[in-house]
C-alpha positions in Angstrom: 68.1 98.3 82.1 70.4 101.6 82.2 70.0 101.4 85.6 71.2 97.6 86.0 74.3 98.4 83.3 75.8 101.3 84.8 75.8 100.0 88.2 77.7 96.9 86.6 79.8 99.1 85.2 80.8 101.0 88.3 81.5 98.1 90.4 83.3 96.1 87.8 85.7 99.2 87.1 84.7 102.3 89.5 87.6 104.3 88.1 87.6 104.0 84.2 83.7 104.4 85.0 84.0 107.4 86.5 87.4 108.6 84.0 84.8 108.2 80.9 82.0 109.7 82.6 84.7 113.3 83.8 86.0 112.8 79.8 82.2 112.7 78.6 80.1 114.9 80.8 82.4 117.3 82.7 82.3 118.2 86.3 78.9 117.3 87.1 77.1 114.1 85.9 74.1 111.7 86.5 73.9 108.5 86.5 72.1 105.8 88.1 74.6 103.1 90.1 72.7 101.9 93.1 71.1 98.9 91.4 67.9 97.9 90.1 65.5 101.4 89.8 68.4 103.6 90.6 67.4 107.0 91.4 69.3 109.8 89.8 73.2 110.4 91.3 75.3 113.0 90.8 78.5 113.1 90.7 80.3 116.7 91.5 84.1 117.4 91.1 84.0 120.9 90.8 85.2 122.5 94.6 82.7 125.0 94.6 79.5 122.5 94.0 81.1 119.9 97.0 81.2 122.9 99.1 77.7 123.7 98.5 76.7 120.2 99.2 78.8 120.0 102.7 76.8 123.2 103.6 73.3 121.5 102.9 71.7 121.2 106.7 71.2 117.8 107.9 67.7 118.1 108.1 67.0 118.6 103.9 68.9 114.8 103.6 68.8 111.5 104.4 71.3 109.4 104.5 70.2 105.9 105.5 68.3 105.8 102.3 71.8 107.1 100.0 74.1 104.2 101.8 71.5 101.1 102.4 73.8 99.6 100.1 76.0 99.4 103.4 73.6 98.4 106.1 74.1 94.3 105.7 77.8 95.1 106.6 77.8 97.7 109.2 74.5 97.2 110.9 71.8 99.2 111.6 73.4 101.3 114.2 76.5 101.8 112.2 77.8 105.6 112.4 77.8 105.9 108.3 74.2 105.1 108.7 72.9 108.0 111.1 71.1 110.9 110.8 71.4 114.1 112.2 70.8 113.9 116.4 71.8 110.4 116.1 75.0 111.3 114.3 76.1 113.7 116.2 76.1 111.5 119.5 77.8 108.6 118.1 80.2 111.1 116.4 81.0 112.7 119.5 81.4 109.6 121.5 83.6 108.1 118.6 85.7 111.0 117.9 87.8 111.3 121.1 89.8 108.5 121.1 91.1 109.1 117.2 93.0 112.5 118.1 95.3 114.0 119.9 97.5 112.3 123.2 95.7 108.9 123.2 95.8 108.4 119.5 100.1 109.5 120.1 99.7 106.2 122.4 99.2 103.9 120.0 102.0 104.2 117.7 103.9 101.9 120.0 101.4 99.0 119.0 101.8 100.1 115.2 105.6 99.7 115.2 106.0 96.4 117.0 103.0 94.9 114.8 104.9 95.5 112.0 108.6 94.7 113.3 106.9 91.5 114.4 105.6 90.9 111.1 108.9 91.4 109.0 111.6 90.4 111.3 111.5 87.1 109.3 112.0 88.8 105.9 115.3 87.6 104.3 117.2 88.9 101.8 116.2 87.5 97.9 112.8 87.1 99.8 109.9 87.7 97.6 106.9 89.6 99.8 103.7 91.0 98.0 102.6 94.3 99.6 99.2 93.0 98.6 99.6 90.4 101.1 101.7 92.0 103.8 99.4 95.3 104.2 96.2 94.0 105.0 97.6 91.7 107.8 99.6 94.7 109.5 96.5 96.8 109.5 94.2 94.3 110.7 96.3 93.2 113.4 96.6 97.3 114.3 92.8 97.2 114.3 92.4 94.5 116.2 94.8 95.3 119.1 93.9 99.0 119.0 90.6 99.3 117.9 89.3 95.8 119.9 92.3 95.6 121.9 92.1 91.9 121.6 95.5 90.6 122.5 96.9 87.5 120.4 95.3 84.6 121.5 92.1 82.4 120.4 89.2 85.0 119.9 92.3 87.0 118.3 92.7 83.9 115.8 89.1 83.1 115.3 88.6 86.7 114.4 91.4 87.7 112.8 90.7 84.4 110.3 86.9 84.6 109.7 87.1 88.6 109.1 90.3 88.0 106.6 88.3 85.1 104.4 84.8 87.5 104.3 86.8 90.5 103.6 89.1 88.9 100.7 85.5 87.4 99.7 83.8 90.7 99.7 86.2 92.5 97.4 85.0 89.9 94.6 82.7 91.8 92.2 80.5 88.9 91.9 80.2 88.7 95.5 79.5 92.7 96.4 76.8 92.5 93.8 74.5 91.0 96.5 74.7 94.3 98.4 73.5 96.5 95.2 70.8 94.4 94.3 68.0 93.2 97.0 66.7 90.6 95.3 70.1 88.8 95.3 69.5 88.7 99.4 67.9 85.7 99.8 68.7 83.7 102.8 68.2 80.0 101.0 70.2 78.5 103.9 73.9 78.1 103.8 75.0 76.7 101.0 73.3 80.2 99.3 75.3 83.0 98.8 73.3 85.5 100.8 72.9 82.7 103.3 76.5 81.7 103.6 77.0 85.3 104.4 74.4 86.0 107.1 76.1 82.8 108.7 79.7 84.0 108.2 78.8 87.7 110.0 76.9 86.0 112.4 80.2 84.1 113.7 82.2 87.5 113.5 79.5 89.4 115.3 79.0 86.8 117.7 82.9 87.1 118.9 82.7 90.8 118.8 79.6 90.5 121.5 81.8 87.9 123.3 84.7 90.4 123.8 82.3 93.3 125.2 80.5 91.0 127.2 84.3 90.1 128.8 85.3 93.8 128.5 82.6 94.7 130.7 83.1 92.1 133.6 86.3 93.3 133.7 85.9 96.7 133.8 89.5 97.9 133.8 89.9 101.5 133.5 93.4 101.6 133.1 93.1 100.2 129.1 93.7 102.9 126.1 92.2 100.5 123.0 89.2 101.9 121.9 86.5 99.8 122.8 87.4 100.1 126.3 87.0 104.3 125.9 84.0 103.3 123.8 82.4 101.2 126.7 82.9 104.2 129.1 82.2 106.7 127.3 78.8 108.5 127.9 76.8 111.0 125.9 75.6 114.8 127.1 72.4 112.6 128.7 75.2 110.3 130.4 73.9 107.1 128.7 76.6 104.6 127.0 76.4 102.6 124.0 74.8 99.2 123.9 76.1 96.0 123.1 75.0 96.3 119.6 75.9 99.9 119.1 79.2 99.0 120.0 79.5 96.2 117.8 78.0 98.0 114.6 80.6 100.6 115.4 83.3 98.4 116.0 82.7 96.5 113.0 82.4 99.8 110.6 85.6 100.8 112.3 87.1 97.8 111.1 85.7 97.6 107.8 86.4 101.3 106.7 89.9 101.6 108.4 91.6 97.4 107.1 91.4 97.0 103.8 91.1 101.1 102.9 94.7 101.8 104.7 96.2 98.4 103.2 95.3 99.5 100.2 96.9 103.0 100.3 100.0 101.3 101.9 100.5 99.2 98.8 100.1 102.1 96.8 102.7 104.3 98.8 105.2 101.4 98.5 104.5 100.7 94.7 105.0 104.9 94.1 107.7 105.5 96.4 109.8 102.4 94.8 109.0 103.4 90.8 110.2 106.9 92.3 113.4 106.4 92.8 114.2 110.6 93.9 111.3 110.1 95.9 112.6 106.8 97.7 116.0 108.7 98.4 114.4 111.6 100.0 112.6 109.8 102.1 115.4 107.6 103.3 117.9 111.2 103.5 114.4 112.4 105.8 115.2 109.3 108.0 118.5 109.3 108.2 118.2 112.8 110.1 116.1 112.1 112.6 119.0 110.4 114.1 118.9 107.5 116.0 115.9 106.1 118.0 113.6 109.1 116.4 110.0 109.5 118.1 106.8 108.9 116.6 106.1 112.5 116.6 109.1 112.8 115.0 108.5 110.0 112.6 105.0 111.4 111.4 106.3 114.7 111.0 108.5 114.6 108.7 107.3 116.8 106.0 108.7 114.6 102.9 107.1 111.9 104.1 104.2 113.6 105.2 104.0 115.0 101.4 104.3 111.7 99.6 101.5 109.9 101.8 99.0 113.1 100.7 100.2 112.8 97.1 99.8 109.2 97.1 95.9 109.9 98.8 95.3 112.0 96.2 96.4 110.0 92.8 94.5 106.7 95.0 92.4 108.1 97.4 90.9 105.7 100.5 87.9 106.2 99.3 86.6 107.2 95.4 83.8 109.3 97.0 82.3 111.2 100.2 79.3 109.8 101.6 76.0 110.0 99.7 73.3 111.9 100.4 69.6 111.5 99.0 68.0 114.9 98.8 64.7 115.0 101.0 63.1 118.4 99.4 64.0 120.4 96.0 67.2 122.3 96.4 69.5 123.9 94.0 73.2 123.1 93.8 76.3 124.9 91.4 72.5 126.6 89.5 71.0 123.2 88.8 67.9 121.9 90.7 67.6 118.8 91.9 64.6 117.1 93.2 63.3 115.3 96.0 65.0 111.4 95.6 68.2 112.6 94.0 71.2 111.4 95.3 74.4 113.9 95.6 77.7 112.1 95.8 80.8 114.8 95.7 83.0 112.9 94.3 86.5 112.6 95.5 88.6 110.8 92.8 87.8 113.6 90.3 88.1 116.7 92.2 91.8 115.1 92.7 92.4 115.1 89.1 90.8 118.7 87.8 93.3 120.7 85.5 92.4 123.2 87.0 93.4 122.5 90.3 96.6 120.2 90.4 99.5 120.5 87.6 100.0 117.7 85.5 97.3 115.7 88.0 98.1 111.8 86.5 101.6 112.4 88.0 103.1 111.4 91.0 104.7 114.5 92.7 105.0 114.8 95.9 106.6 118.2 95.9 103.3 120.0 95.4 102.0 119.1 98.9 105.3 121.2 100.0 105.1 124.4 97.8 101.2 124.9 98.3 97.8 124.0 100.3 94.9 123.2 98.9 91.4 124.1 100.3 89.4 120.8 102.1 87.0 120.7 99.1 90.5 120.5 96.6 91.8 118.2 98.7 89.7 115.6 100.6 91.1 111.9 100.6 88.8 111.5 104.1 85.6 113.5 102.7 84.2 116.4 104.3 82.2 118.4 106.1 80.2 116.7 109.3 80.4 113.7 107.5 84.1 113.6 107.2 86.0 110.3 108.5 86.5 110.2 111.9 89.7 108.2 111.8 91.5 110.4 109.1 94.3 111.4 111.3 94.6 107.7 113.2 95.1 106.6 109.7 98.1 109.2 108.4 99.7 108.2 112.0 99.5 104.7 111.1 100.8 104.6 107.9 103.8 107.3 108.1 104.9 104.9 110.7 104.6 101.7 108.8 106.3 103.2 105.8 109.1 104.8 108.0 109.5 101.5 110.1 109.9 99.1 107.0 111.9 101.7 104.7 114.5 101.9 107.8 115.0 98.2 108.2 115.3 96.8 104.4 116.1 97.5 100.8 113.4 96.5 98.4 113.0 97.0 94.5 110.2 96.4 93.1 110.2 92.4 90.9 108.6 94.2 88.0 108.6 97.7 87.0 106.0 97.8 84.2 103.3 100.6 85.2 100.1 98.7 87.2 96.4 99.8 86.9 94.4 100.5 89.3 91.7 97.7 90.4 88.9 97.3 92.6 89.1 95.7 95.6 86.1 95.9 98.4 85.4 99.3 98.7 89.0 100.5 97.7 91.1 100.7 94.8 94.6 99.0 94.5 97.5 98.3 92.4 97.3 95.4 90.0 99.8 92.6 90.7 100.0 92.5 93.9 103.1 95.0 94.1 105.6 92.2 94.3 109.0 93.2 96.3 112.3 91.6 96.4 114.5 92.3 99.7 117.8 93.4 98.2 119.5 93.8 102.0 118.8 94.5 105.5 119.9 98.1 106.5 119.6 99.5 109.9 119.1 103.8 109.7 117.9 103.3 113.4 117.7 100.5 115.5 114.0 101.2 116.2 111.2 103.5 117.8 112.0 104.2 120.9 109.6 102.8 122.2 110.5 104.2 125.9 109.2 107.6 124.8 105.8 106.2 125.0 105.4 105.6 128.5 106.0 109.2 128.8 102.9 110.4 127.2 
């Protein structure tokens, strides 16, 4: 029954659960939140205990068995799902097209997605950042990730993943994934049957697009499935058609709804803020006129108000968890064979004893001092970090820079919001409604001629 409670509790409310627990217990704490006959997880904070679990060998965990919870959504062959060998090929064949010069190429796609998408706005418009987020950074996805150009598989997708996803966030329906015998596939009208059916569509348009990828065969495309599909490993074999589609679904998945979230957030802050909002804009303003995206996402205001807004609202409340295979012993405490580890980012980003003041939003400390990766770690850590973390601070530096430098907003209510659950991310209650107070032009865009340079 404790079990079955406190994994209520953590999905109803992840961060008041885990707020008590810090207040209650300290830095480390056990609970049990994966469901029916939980097995002990622990919850670290302190920097010195997540270090010590980012330096346990691969070989003492397992990981499938911490994160089953995720398997009906990613798929078996899923990346968060691997294990050691397996890992490290898929994280080696997935890394490569996230960094450096053909990650700089997709900033052109990010900053006419959103243009597009808020060239309509008017002024006395009303938008919800809620609303406007998640449909800039699935259409990002889907044209850089897929590469799926508008059109009718763009549609289809674009609307069945949309409804599933808004579906999932409900706490009533992510309870099927925490508790097996919820999974049931009565036929459709169940719930776990109407949700088989629903991924079956999605998948089924994912295969169709690699299936069409393939005949194709053009070499010349920079999206990430088509590097995906060439790609080989140190053996020189490729994915498969269902490795790619478990990873291109998990790519979607962890990289939508996370950034949208954190992009509501950065737009809620920044406008309650309104020293912050003026820096930002002053930041802009002297870049000059028809600024890179280098420039753009390296301007280190900006730069500091995206890690500050990571930290208070991190993507994700904790690293990946990792189910311990033999007795091992962690910050001086022992933990046996079955126990879970879960270093937990949402508290270390609020110890005392590490940030000043840490329920406030200030940007400024990001500029006077660095914090070590197990301090600081909004993308996890270790060899299990996010693969996408710098893809994702591209994309939204140049979604906050391309919106900030074409309107005015205010914010249609200024009363303080709380943080809610939404899939597996956290976002501001409300909705973060805007009002557009004028159109205002501190460039005339991107220029979007640098990119055929790179």
């Amino acid at each position: 029954m404790q079990s079955l409670i406190q994994t209520l509790q953590l999905i109803a409310n992840p961060t008041k659960f885990l707020d008590n627990c810090a207040l209650q217990y300290g830095d480390t704490f056990t609970m049990q939140v994966l469901g029916i006959n939980s097995p002990p997880v622990v919850f670290f904070s302190h920097g010195e205990a997540i270090a010590e679990c980012f330096a346990i060998p691969a070989q003492k965990l397992d990981f499938r068995k911490a994160t089953h919870v995720f398997q009906p959504i990613f798929g078996d062959n899923s990346i968060v799902l691997q294990e050691r060998q397996k890992h490290n090929r898929d994280r080696s064949l997935l890394m490569p097209p996230f960094h450096g010069d053909r990650m700089k190429s997709y900033g052109e796609i990010i900053c006419q997605i959103t243009q597009e998408l808020t060239k309509h706005w008017q002024v006395g418009n009303v938008i919800s950042m809620q609303t406007i987020m998640p449909d800039i950074t699935l259409q990002i996805i889907l044209q850089v990730v897929f590469g799926i150009t508008p059109g009718e598989r763009y549609q289809n997708l674009k609307k069945l993943l949309s409804k599933l996803l808004d579906d999932i966030t409900k706490p009533w329906y992510s309870s099927l994934f925490f508790f097996p015998p919820l999974q049931q596939n009565l036929g459709r009208w169940s719930p776990w049957g109407n949700y088989l059916q629903r991924k079956q569509e999605i998948d089924e348009l994912v295969y169709a697009e690699i299936a069409e990828r393939r005949l194709i065969n053009d070499t010349s495309r920079s999206d990430i499935l088509s590097l995906l599909i060439s790609a080989k490993d140190e053996n020189g074999q490729s994915m498969s058609d269902r490795e790619l589609k478990d990873q291109l679904i998990s790519l979607l998945l962890l990289g939508y709804e996370t950034t949208a979230g954190v992009l509501s957030w950065l737009f809620y802050l920044i406008h309650s803020h309104p020293h912050v909002k003026k820096k930002i804009i002053n930041e802009l303003n002297h870049l000059g006129e028809n600024p890179t995206a280098a420039k753009i996402t390296q301007m280190p205001y900006l730069s500091a108000v995206c890690q500050e807004a990571m930290r208070l609202h991190p993507i994700a409340l904790i690293c990946t968890p990792r189910m311990v295979k033999e007795e091992l012993e962690i910050a001086g405490n022992i933990y046996k064979s079955g126990t879970v580890l879960v270093p937990c980012i949402y508290l270390a980003h609020r110890r005392r004893q590490v940030y000043t003041e840490p329920e406030k939003f200030m940007p400024e400390r990001f500029l006077n001092q660095k914090y070590s990766p197990t301090e600081y770690l909004p993308f996890g850590g270790g060899y299990r970090g996010c693969i996408g973390s710098a893809f994702s601070m591209y994309e939204m530096k140049l979604v906050v820079a391309s919106i900030l430098s074409q309107f005015q907003l205010e914010l249609l209510d200024n009363r303080p919001v709380k943080p809610v659950r939404r899939g597996i991310t956290i976002v501001p209650s409300g909705g973060v409604p805007m009002k557009i107070i004028q159109k205002s032009k501190l460039y005339p865009s991107v220029d979007l001629a640098y990119f055929s340079h790179t």
